[in-house]
NUDO-351133 format. One record per atom (N, C-alpha, C): residue in one letter; x negated, y, z; atom name. Coordinates in nm, 3 decimals, decimal comma. Each point is the difference from the previous one (the first is absolute). Example, Ala and Ser with C-alpha at 12.3 -4.5 7.8 and 13.67 -1.06 7.14 Angstrom:
<site a; <-1,319; -0,569; 0,780>; N> <site a; <0,089; 0,119; 0,000>; CA> <site a; <-0,090; 0,120; 0,000>; C> <site s; <0,035; 0,105; -0,072>; N> <site s; <-0,082; 0,119; 0,006>; CA> <site s; <0,077; 0,109; 0,073>; C> 
This chain:
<site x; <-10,580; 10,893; 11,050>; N> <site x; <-0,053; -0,068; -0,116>; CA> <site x; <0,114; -0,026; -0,097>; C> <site x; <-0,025; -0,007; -0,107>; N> <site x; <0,052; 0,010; -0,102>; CA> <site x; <0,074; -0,167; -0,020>; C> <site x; <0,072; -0,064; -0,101>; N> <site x; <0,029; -0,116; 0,000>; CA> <site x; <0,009; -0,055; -0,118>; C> <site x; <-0,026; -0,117; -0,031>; N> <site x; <0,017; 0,015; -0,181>; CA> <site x; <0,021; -0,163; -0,002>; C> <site x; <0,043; -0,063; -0,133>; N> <site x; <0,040; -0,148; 0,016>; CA> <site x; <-0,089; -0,034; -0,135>; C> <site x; <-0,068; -0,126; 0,041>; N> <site x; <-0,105; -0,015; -0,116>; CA> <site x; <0,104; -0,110; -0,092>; C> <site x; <0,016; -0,037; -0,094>; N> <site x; <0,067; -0,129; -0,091>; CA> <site x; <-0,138; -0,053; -0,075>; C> <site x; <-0,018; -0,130; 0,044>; N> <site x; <-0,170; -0,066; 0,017>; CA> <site x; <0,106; -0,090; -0,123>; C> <site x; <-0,112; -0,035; -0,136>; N> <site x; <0,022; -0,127; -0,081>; CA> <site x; <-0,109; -0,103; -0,019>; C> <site x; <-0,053; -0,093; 0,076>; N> <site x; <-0,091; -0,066; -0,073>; CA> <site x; <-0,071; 0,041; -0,168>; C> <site x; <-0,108; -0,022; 0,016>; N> <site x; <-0,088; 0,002; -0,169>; CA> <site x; <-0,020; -0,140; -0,024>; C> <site x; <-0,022; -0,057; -0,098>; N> <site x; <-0,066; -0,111; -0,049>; CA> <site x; <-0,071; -0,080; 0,117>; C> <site x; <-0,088; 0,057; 0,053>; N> <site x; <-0,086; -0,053; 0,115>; CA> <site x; <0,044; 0,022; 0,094>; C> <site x; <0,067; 0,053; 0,054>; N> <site x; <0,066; 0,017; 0,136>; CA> <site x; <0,143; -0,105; -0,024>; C> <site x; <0,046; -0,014; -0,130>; N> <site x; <0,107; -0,133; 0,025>; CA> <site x; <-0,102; -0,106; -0,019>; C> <site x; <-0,099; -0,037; -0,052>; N> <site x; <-0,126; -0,148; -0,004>; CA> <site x; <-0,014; 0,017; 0,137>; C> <site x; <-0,015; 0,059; 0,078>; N> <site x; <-0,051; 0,010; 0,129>; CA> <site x; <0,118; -0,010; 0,147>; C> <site x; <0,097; -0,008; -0,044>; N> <site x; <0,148; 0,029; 0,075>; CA> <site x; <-0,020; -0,044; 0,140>; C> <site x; <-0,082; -0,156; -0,041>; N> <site x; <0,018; -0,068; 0,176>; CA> <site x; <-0,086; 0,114; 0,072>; C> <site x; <-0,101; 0,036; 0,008>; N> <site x; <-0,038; 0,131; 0,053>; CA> <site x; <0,052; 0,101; 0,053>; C> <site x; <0,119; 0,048; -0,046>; N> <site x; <0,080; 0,105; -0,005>; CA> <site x; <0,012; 0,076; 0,166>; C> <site x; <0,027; -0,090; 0,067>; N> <site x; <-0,003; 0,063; 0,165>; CA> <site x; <-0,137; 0,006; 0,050>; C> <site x; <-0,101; -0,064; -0,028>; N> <site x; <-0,106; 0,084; 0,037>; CA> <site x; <-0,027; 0,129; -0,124>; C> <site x; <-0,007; -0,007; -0,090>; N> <site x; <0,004; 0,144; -0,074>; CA> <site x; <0,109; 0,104; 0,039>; C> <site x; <0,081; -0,045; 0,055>; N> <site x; <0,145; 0,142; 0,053>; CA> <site x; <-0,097; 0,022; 0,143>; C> <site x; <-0,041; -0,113; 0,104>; N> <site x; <-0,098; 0,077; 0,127>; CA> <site x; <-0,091; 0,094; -0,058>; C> <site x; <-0,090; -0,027; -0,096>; N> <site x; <-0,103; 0,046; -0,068>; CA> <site x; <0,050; 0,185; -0,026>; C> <site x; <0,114; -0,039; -0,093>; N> <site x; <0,048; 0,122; -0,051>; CA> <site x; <0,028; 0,098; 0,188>; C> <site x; <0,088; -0,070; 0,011>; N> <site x; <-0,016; 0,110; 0,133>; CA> <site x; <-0,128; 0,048; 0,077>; C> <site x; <-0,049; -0,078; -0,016>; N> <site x; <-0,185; 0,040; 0,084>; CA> <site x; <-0,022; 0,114; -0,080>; C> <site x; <-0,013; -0,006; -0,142>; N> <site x; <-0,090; 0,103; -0,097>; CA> <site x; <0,147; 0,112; 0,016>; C> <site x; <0,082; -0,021; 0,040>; N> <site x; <0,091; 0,125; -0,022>; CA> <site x; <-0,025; 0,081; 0,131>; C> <site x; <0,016; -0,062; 0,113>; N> <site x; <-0,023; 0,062; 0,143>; CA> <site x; <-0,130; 0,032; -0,026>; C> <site x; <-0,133; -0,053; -0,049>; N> <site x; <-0,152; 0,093; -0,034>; CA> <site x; <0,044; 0,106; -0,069>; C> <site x; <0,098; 0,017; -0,068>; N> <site x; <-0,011; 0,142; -0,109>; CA> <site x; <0,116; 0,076; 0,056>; C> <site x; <0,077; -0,005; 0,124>; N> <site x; <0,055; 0,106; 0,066>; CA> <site x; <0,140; -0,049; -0,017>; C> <site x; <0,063; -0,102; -0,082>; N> <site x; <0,115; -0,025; 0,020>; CA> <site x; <0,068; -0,104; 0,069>; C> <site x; <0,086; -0,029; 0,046>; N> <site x; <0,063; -0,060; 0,097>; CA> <site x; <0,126; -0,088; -0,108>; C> <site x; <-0,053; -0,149; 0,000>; N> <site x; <0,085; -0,081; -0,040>; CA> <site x; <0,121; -0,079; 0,096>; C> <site x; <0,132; 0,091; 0,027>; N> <site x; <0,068; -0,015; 0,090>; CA> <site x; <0,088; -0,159; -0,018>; C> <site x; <0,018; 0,005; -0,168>; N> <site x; <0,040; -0,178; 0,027>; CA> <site x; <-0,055; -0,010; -0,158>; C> <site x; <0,026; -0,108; -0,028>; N> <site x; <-0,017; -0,124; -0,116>; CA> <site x; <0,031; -0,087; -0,024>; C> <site x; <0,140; 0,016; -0,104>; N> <site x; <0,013; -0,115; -0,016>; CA> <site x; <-0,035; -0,073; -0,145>; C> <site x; <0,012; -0,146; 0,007>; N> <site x; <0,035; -0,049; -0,170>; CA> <site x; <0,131; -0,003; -0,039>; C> <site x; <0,012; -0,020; -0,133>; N> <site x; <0,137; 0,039; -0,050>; CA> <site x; <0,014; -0,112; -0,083>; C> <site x; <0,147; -0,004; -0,057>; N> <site x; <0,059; -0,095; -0,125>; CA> <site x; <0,036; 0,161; -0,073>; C> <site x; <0,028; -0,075; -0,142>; N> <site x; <0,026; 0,089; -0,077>; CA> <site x; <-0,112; 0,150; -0,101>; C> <site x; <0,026; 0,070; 0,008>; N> <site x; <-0,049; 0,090; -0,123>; CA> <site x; <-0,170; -0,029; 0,064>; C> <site x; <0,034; 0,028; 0,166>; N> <site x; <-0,141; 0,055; 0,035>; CA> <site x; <-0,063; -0,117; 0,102>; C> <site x; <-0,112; -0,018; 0,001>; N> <site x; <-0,077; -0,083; 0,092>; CA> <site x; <-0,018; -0,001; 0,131>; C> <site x; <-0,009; 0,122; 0,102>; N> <site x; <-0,005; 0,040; 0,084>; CA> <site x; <0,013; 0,132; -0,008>; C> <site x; <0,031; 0,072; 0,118>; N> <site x; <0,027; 0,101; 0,043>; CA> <site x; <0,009; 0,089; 0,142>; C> <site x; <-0,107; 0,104; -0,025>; N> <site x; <-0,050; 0,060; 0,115>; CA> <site x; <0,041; 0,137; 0,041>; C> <site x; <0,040; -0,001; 0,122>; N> <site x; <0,036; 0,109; 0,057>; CA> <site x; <-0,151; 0,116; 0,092>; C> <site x; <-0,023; 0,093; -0,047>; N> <site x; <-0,088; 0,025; 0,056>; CA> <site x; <-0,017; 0,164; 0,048>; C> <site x; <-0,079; 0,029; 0,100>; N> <site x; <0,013; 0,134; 0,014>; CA> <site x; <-0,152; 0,080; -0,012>; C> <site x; <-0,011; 0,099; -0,075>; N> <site x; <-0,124; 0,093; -0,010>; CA> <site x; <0,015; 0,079; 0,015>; C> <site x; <-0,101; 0,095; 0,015>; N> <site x; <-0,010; 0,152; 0,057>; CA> <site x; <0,041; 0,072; -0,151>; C> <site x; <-0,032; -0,047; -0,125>; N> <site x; <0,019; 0,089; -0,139>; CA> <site x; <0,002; -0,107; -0,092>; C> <site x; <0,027; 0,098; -0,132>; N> <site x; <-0,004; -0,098; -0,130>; CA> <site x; <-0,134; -0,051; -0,043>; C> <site x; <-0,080; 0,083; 0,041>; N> <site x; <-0,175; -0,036; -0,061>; CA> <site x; <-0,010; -0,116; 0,093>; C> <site x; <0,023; -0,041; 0,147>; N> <site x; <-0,056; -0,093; 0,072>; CA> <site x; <0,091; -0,146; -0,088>; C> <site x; <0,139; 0,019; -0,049>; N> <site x; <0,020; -0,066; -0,021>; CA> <site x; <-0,042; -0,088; -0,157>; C> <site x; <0,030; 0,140; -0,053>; N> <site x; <-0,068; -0,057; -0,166>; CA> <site x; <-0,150; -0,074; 0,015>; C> <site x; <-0,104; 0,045; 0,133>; N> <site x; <-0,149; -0,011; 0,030>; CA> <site x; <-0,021; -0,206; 0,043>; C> <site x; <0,132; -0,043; 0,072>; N> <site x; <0,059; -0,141; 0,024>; CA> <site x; <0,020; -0,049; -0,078>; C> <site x; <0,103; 0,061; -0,101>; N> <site x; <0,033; -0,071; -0,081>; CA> <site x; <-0,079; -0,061; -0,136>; C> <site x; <-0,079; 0,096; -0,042>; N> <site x; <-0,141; 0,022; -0,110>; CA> <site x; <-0,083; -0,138; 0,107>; C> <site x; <0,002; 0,011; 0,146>; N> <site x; <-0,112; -0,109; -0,003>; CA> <site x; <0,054; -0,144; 0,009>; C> <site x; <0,143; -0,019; 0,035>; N> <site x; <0,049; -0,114; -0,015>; CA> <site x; <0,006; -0,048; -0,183>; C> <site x; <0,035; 0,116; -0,048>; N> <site x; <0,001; -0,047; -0,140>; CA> <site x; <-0,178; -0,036; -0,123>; C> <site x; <-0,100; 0,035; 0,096>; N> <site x; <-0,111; -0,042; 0,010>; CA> <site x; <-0,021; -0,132; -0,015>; C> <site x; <0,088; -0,026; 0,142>; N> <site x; <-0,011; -0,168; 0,035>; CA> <site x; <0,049; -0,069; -0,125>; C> <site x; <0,055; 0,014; -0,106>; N> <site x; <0,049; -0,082; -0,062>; CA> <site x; <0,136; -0,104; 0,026>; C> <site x; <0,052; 0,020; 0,116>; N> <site x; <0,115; -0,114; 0,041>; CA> <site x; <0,119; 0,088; -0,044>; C> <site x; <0,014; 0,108; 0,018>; N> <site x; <0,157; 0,086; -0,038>; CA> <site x; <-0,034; 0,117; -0,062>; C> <site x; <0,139; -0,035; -0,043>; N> <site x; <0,004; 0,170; -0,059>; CA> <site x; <0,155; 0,060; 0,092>; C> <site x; <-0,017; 0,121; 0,018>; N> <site x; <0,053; 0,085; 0,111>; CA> <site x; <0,078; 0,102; -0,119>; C> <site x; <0,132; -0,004; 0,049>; N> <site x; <0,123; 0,150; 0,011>; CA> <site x; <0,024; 0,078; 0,119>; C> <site x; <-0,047; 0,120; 0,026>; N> <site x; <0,023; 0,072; 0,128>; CA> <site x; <0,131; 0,066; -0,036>; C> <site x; <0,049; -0,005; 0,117>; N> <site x; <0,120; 0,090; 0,029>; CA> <site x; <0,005; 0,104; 0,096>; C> <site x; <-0,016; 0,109; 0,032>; N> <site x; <0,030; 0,087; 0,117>; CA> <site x; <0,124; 0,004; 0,038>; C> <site x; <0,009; -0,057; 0,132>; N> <site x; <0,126; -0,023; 0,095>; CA> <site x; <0,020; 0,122; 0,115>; C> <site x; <0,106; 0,037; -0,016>; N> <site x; <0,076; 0,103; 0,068>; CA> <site x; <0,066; -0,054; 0,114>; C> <site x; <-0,058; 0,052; 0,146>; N> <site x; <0,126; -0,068; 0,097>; CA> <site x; <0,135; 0,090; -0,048>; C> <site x; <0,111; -0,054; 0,104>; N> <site x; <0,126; 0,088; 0,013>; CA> <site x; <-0,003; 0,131; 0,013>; C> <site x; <-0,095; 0,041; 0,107>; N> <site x; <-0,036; 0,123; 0,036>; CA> <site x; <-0,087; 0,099; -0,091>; C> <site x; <-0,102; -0,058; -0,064>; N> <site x; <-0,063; 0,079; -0,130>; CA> <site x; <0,099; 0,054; -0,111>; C> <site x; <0,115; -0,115; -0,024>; N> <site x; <0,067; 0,037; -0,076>; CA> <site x; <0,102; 0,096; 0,007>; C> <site x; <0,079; -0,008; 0,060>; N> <site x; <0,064; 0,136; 0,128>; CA> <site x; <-0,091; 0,099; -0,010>; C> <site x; <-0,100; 0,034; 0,015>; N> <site x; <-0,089; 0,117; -0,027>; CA> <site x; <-0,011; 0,066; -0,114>; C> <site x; <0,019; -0,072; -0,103>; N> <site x; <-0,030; -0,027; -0,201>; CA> <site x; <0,141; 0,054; 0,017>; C> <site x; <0,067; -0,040; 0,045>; N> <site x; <0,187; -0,021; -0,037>; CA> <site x; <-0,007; 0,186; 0,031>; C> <site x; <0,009; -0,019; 0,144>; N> <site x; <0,028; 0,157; 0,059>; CA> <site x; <-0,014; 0,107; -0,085>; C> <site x; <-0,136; 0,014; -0,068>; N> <site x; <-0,084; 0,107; -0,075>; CA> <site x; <0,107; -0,011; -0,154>; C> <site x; <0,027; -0,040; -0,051>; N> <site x; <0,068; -0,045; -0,106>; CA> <site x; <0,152; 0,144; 0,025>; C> <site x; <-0,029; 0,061; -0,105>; N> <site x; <0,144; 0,155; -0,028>; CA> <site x; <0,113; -0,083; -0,009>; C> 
């Protein structure tokens, strides 16, 4: 599976709503493990970003397919990143003239 790091910011209503916040991060993992991805951690953050999720999917559609429904919810808005282990990258590197 693939790995990718989400950068979660509160919206308007998802900061009105904050005390909530850890049952909406369980929440978020329930609806992510229903749609095939695997929320391996989560945390909250100080600084630029609100929380931040490490997660693993089989592809980019399963993930963009999570992310479209968390951003449904109205509580965040989401930056995906596709994360490379050591070893993927070594692979990328190798092929490189």
């Amino acid at each position: 599976m693939a790995k990718y790091v989400l950068l979660a910011n509160w919206t308007d209503q998802g900061a009105r709503n904050a005390k909530d916040t850890v049952t909406r991060g369980r929440a978020v993992q329930e609806l992510f493990a229903s749609l095939g991805v695997n929320a391996r951690e989560f945390f909250w953050t100080m600084g630029q970003y609100d929380a931040v999720l490490i997660i693993d999917a089989p592809d980019d559609e399963t993930v963009m397919k999570a992310a479209v429904a968390v951003a449904a919810q109205g509580n965040l808005r989401t930056t995906t990143l596709r994360a490379l282990s050591e070893q993927e990258m070594e692979r990328v590197l190798s092929e490189l003239q």
